[in-house]
C-alpha positions as a printed Julia matrix, in Angstrom:
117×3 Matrix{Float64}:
  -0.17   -7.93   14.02
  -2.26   -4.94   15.24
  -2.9    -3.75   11.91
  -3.44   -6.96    9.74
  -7.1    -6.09    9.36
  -6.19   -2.75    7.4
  -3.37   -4.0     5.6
  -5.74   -7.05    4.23
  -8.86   -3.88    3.59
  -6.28   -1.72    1.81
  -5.65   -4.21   -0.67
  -9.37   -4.62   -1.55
  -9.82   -1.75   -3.74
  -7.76   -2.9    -6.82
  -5.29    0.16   -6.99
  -2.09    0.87   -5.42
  -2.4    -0.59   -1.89
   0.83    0.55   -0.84
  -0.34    3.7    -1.05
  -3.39    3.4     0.79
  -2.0     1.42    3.23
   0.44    3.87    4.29
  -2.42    6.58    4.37
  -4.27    4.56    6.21
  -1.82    3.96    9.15
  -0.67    7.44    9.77
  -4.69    8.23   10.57
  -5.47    9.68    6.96
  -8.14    9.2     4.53
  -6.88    7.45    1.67
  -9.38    8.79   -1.53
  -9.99   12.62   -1.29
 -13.56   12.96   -1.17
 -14.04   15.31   -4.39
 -12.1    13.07   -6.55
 -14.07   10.0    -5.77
 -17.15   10.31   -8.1
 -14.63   11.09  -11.43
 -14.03    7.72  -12.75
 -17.99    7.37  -12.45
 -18.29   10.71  -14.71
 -15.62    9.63  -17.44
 -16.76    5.85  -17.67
 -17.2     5.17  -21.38
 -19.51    2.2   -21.56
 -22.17    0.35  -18.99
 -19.03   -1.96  -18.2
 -16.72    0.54  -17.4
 -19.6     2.07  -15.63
 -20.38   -0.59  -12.82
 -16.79   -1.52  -12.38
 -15.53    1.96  -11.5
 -18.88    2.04   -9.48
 -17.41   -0.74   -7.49
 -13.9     0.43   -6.82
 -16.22    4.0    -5.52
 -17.73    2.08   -3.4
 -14.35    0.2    -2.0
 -13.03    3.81   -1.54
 -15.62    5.1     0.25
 -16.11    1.91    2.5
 -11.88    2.83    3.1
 -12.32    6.28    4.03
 -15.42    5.17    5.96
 -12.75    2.67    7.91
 -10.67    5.27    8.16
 -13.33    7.73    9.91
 -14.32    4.86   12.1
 -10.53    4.2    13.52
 -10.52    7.45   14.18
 -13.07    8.3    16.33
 -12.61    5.45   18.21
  -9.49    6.8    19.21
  -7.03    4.48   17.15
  -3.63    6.49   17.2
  -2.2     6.73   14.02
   0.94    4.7    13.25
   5.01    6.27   12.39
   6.53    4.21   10.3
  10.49    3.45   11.05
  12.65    2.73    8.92
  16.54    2.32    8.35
  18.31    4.95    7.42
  20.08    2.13    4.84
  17.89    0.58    3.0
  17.36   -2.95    3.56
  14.66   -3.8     1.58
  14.07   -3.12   -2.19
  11.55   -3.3    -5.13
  14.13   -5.67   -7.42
  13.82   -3.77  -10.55
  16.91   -2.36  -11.76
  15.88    0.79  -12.04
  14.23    1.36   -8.74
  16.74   -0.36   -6.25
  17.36    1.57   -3.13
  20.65    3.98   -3.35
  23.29    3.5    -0.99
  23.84   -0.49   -0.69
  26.35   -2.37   -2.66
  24.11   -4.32   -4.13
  26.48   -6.61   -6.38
  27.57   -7.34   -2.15
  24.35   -8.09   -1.25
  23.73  -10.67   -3.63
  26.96  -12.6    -3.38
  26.23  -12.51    0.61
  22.83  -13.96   -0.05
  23.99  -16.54   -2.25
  26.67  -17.79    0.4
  23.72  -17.62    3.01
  21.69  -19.86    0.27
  24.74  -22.17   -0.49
  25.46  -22.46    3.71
  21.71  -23.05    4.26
  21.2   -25.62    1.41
  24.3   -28.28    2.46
C-alpha cells in the first residue's frame, strides 16, 4: 500500500487518527501551527506537563512529515467512496443512512452460516 507508512505515523500521536490520517492524504497539515503549544500552556501538573509535551512533539514531527511529502512532490490523495455506504462505525446511533441494515445482517449471517458448513 503506497501510503501504509502514513497511515501507521498518523496513529502515533494518541488522538483521533482518522482525522489526521485523512488530513494527511489530501496534502494537508494535520495540527494548525498556533494551536500546537496550548495543551503545553493549560497543563496542570509536571505529569500532565511532559505528556502533552510529547503528543507536541508527535504533532509537530506530523506536520513536519507532512511538509516533507510535500516538497518532494508527493501528490495528495482523493478519497472515493460509494455513494451507498458500505462500511459503518457499528454503533447504533452512528450507522450510515440509506442501507437496510436489519438486510444486511441477515445477508451476512447466511454468508456466515454458507461459509461455516
Amino acid at each position: 500500500m503506497e501510503d501504509g507508512l502514513l497511515m501507521k505515523i498518523a496513529m502515533i500521536y494518541g488522538g483521533p487518527w482518522d482525522h489526521t490520517t485523512c488530513m494527511l492524504y489530501q496534502g494537508l497539515c494535520p495540527f494548525p501551527y498556533d494551536s500546537l503549544v496550548e495543551p503545553l500552556r493549560v497543563s496542570r501538573d509536571v505529569k500532565g506537563f511532559f505528556r502533552n509535551a510529547a503528543i507536541l512533539a508527535a504533532r509537530l514531527g506530523l506536520n513536519g512529515y507532512q511538509n516533507v511529502r510535500r516538497w518532494t512532490g508527493s501528490t495528495p490523495r482523493l478519497l472515493v467512496a460509494p455513494d451507498r455506504a458500505l462500511a459503518t462505525h457499528l454503533e447504533k446511533q452512528f450507522l450510515a443512512l440509506g442501507p437496510d441494515w436489519i438486510c444486511v445482517a441477515e445477508d451476512t449471517q447466511r454468508w456466515l452460516t454458507e461459509w461455516l458448513s
